[in-house]
C-alpha positions as CSV (number, residue, x, y, z in Angstrom):
1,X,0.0,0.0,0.0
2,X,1.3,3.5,-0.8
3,X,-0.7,6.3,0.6
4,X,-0.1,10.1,-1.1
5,X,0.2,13.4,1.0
6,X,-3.5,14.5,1.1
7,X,-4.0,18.1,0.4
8,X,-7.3,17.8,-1.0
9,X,-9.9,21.0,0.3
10,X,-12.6,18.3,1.1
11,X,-13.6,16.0,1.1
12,X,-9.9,16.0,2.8
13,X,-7.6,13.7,4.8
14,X,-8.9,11.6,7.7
15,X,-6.2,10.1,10.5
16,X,-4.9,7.1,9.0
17,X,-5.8,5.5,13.2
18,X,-9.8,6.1,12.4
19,X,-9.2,4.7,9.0
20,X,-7.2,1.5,10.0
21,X,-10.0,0.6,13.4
22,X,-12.8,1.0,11.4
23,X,-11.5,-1.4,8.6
24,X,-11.0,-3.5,11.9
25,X,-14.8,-3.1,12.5
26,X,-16.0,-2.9,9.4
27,X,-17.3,-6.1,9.4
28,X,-17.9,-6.8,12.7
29,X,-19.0,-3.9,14.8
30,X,-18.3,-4.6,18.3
31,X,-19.4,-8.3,17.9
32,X,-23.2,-6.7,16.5
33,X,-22.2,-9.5,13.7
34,X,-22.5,-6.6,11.7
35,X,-21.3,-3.1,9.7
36,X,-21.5,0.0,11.1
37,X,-23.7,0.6,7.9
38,X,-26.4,-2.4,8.5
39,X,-27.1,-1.2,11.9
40,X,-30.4,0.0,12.7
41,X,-30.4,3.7,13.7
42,X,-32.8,2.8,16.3
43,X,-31.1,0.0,17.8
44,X,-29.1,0.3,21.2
45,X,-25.6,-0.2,19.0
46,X,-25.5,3.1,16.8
47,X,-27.4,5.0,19.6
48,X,-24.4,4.5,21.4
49,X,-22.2,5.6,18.4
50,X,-24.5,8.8,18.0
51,X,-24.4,9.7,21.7
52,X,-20.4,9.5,22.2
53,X,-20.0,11.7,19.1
54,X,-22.1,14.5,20.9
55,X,-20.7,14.1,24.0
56,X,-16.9,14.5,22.2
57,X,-17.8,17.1,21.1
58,X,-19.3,18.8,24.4
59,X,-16.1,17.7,25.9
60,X,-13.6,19.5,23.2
61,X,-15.3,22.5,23.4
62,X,-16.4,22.7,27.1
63,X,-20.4,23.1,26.2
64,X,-22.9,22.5,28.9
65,X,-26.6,21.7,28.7
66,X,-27.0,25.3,27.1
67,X,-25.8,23.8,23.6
68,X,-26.9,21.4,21.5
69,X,-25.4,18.9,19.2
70,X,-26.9,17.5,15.9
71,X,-26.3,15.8,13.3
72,X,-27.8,16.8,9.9
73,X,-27.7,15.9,6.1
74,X,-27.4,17.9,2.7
75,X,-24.2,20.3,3.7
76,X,-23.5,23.5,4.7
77,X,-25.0,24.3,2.0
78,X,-28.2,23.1,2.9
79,X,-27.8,25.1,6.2
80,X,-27.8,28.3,3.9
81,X,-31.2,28.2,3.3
82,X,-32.5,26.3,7.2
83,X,-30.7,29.5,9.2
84,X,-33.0,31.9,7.5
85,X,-36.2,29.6,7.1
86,X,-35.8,29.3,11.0
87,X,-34.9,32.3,12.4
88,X,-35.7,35.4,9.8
89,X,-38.9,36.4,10.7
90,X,-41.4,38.9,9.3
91,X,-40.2,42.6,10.1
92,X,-36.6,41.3,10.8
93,X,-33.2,41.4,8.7
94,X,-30.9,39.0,8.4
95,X,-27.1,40.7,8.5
96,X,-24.2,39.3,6.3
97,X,-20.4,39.8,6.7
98,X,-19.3,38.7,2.5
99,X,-15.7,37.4,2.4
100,X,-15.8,35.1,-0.4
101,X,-18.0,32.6,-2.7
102,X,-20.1,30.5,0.4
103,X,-20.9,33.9,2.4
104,X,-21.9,34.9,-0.9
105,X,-23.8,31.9,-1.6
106,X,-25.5,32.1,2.0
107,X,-26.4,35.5,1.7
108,X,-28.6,34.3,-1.4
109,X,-30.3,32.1,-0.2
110,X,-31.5,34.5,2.6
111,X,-32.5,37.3,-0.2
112,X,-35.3,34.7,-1.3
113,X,-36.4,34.5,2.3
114,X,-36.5,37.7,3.7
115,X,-34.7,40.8,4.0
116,X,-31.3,41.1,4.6
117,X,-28.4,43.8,4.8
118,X,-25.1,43.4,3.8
119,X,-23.1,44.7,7.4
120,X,-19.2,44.3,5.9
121,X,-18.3,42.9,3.1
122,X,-14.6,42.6,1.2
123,X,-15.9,41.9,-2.1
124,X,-14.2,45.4,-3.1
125,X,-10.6,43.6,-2.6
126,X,-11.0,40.6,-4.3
127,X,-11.6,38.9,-0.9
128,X,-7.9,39.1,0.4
129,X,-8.5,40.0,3.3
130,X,-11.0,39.7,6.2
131,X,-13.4,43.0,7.4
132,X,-12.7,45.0,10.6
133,X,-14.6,45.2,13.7
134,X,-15.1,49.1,12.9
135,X,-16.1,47.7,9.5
136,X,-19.2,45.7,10.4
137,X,-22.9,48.0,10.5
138,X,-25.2,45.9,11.8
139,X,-28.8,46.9,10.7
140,X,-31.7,48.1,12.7
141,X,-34.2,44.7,13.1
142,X,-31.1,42.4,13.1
143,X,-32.6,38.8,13.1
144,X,-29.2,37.4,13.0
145,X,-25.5,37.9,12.1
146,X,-23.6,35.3,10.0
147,X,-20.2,35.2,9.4
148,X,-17.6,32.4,7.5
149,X,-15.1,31.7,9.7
150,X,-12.7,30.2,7.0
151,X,-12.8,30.6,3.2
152,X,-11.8,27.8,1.5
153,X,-10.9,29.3,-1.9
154,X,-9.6,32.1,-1.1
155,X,-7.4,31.6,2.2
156,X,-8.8,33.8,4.8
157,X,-9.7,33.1,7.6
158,X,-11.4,35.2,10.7
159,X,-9.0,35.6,13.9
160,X,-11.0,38.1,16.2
161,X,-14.6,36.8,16.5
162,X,-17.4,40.2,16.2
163,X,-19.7,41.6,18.8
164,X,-22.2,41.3,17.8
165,X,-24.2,42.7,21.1
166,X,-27.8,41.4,22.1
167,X,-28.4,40.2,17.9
168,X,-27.5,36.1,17.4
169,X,-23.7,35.6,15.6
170,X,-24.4,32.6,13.5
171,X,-21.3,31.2,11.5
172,X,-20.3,28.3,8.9
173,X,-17.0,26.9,10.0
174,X,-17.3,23.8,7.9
175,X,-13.1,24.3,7.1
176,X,-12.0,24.9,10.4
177,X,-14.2,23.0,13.0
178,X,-12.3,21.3,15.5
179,X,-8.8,23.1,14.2
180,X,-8.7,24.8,17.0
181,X,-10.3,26.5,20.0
182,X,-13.6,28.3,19.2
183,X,-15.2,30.6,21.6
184,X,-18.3,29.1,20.7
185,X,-19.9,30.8,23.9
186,X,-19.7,33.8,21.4
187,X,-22.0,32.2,19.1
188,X,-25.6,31.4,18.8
189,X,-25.5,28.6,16.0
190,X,-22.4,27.2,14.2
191,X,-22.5,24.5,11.6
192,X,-19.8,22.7,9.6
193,X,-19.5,20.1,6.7
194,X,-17.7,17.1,8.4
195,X,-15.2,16.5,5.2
196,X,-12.4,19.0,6.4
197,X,-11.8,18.4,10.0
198,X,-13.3,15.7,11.6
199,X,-15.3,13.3,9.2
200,X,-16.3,11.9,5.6
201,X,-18.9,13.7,3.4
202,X,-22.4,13.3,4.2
203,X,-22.5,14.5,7.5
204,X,-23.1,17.8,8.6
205,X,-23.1,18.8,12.4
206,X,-24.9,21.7,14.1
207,X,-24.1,23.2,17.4
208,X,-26.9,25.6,18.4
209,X,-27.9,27.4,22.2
210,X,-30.4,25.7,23.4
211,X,-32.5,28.9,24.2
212,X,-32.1,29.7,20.1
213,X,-34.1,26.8,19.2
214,X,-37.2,28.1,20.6
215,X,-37.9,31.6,18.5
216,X,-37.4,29.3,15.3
217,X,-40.5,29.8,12.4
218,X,-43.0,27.2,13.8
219,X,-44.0,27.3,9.9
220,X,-41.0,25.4,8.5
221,X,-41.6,21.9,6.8
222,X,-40.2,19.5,10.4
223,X,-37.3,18.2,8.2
224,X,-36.1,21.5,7.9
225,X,-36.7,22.7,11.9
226,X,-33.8,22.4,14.1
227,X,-35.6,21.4,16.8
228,X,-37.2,18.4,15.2
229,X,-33.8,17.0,15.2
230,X,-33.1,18.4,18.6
231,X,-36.2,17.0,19.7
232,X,-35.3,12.9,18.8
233,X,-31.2,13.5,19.2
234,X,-30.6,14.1,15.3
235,X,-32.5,10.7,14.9
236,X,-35.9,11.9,13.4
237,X,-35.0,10.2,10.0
238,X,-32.6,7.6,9.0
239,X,-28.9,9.5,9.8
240,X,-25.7,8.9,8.0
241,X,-24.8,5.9,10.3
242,X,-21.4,5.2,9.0
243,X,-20.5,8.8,8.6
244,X,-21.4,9.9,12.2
245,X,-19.6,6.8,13.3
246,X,-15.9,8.2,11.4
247,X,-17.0,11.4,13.3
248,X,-16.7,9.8,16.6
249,X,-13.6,8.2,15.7
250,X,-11.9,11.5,14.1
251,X,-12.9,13.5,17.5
252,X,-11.6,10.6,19.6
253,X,-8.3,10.8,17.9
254,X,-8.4,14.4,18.2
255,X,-8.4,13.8,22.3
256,X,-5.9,11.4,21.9
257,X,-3.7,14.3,20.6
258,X,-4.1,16.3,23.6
259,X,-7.3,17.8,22.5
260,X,-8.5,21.1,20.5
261,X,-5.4,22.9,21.8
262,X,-3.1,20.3,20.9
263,X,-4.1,20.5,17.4
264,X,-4.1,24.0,17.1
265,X,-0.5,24.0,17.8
266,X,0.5,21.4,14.9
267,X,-2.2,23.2,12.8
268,X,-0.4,26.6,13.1
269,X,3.4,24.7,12.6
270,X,2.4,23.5,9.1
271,X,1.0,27.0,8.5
272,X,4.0,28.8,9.5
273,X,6.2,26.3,7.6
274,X,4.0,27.1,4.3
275,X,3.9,30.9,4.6
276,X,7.2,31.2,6.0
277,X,8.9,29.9,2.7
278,X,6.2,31.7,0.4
279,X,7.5,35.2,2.2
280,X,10.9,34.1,1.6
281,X,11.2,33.8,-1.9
282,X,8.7,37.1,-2.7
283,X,9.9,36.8,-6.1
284,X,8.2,33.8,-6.5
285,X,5.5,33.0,-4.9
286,X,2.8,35.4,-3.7
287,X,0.2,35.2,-1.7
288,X,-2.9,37.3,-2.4
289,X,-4.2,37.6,1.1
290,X,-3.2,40.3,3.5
291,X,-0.9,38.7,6.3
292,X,-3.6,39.2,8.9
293,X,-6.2,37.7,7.8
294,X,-4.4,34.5,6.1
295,X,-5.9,31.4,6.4
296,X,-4.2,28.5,8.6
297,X,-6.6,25.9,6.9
298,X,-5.8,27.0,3.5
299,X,-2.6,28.4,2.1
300,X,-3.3,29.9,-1.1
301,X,-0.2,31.2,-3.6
302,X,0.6,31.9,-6.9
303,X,3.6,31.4,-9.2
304,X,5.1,33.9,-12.0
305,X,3.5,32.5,-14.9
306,X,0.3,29.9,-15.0
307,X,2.6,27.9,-17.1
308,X,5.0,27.2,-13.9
309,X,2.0,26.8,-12.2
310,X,1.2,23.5,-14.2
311,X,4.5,22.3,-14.0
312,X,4.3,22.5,-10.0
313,X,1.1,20.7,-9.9
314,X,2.4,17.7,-11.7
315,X,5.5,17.3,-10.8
316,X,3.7,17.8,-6.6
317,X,1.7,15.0,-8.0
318,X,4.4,13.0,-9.8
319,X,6.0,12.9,-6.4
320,X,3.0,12.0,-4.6
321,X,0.9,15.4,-3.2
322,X,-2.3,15.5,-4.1
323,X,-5.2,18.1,-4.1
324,X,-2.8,21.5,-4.6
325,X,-4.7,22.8,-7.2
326,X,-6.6,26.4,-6.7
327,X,-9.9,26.7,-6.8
328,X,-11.6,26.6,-10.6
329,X,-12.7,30.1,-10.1
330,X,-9.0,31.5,-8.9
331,X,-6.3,29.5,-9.7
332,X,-2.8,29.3,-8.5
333,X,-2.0,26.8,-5.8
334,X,-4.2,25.7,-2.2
335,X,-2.4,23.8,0.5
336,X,-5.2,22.1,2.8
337,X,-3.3,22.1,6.0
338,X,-6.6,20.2,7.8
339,X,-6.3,18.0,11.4
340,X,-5.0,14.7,9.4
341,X,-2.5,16.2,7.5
342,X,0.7,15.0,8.9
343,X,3.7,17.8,9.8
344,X,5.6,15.4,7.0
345,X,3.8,16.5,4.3
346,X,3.9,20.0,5.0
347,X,7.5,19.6,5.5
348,X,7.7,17.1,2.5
349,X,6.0,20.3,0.0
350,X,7.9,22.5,1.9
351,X,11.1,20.9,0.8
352,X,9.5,20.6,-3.1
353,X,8.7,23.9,-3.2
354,X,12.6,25.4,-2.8
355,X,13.3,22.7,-5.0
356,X,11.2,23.5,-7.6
357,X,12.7,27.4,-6.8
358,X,16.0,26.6,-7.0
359,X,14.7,25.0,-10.5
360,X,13.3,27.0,-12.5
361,X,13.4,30.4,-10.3
């Protein structure tokens, strides 16, 4: 077997531990006699699985009985659409920070719900860099705040979270869940696409204050309330079974490692390692984003010519690092520097990348 260096944006690496006990399991789930994936969702078994993912996750982050944990389908992107549908109500406006496509996309999906206001936005700069606190007008009416936390194509990432004041600060932090430390006690509703951090596709987990759930729109279909799932413990339909149970695995690894502060320091070493050599060699590599608002999920750079650019990618891939490829809609070059990314590979394209200078620079 020869594993690459996973740099893929998501769906993204998982730690090769979780991968190697549930092919141990696979067939035999705790001596069920069965997979993971033929388990009932009702029976004793996968409740079990569900309940120890929640409670990981209360432990990581330090939440009490005041938060709640679910587990829900169809993506973040899906999530663009059930914030507003619960919690924009008549007379209210739903504010948006814009610092790149998903904002963009979230704020969309709003427009066709209700009214909304644009409070910051750094469309204006090509999306390089992340708004100020001074920046951000909140609008009379507020139903609701709603950052991105990390963009994914374009390498920013927040590090100050906004007061918001008395109105609810909602935010997608699908990239950067469980990278680090969130002061989640700042937040009234977070929710993140498993694929980057802590999970496979298909699973999407919400964290909400209890004490939110109850001024949702009584009106929306059940699927698409958050307290239906609340309500039977993210089991009112049939769950992703085998993806919530890789979720539980990811965030018990993520203990084993000493926890959310644990990874943040390894997190911000690969980062450094990264930036620091894209800094070094200005003549070569740039990165677009201003240096405080740089991403330490996604490192995003570009070469002198899109020809070179090419050349890296193949020869990255030739040599066996996968996933650098920008995004379709900005080119250049993303480094995915997620939780199961080992320090080798940074330090293995970190080593390919003054190659490749002294090369052809």
């Amino acid at each position: 077997m020869s594993r690459v260096y996973n740099f893929n944006p998501g769906p993204s690496a998982l730690p090769l531990p979780v991968l190697e006990q549930a092919q141990h399991e696979l067939l035999d789930y705790q001596g069920t006699g069965m997979s993971v994936m033929e388990l009932s969702h009702r029976s004793k078994p996968y409740e079990a699985i569900n309940q120890q993912a929640i409670e990981r996750t209360k432990r990581l982050f330090g939440l009490g009985d005041e938060y709640t944990v679910l587990f829900v389908q169809g993506g973040a992107s899906l999530q663009f659409a059930m914030v507003p549908l619960n919690f924009l109500h008549s007379g209210k406006v739903a504010n948006y920070v814009l610092t790149g496509s998903w904002s963009d996309k979230a704020l969309k999906e709003a427009k066709l719900i209700g009214a909304t206001h644009t409070a910051a936005s750094a469309k204006a700069e090509g999306y390089t860099r992340i708004p100020t606190a001074a920046e951000i007008q909140i609008s009379a009416n507020a139903a609701y705040v709603h950052t991105t936390v990390n963009n994914t194509i374009f390498g920013t990432q927040w590090h100050y979270t906004p007061d918001t004041g008395d109105v609810p600060l909602i935010a997608d932090v699908s990239s950067e869940l469980f990278s680090r430390p969130l002061p989640l006690d700042q937040y009234a509703l977070v929710y993140a696409g498993a694929q980057k951090n802590f999970g496979p596709a298909g699973v999407t987990m919400v964290i909400a204050r209890t004490s939110l759930l109850e001024q949702e729109n009584p009106q929306t279909p059940a699927i698409l309330r958050y307290s239906t799932h609340a309500d039977n413990n993210s089991l009112y339909n049939t769950p992703p079974t085998f993806g919530v149970y890789l979720v539980g695995l990811v965030l018990g690894w993520i203990e084993q490692q000493g926890g959310l502060a644990a990874v943040d320091a390894l997190n911000r070493q690969k980062a450094a390692l990264i930036y620091n050599i894209i800094d070094g060699q200005p003549d070569f590599f740039r990165c677009p984003v201003q240096a405080d608002s740089r991403s330490l999920m996604n490192v995003v750079f570009r070469l002198p010519t899109e020809e070179l650019e090419e050349q890296f990618l193949k020869q990255a891939t030739a040599a066996g690092m996968v996933g650098l490829k920008g995004h379709r809609s900005v080119g250049g070059v993303r480094v995915s520097l997620y939780n199961a990314v080992p320090l080798a590979a940074a330090e293995t394209l970190g080593a390919f990348m003054r190659d490749f200078v002294q090369r052809h620079g």
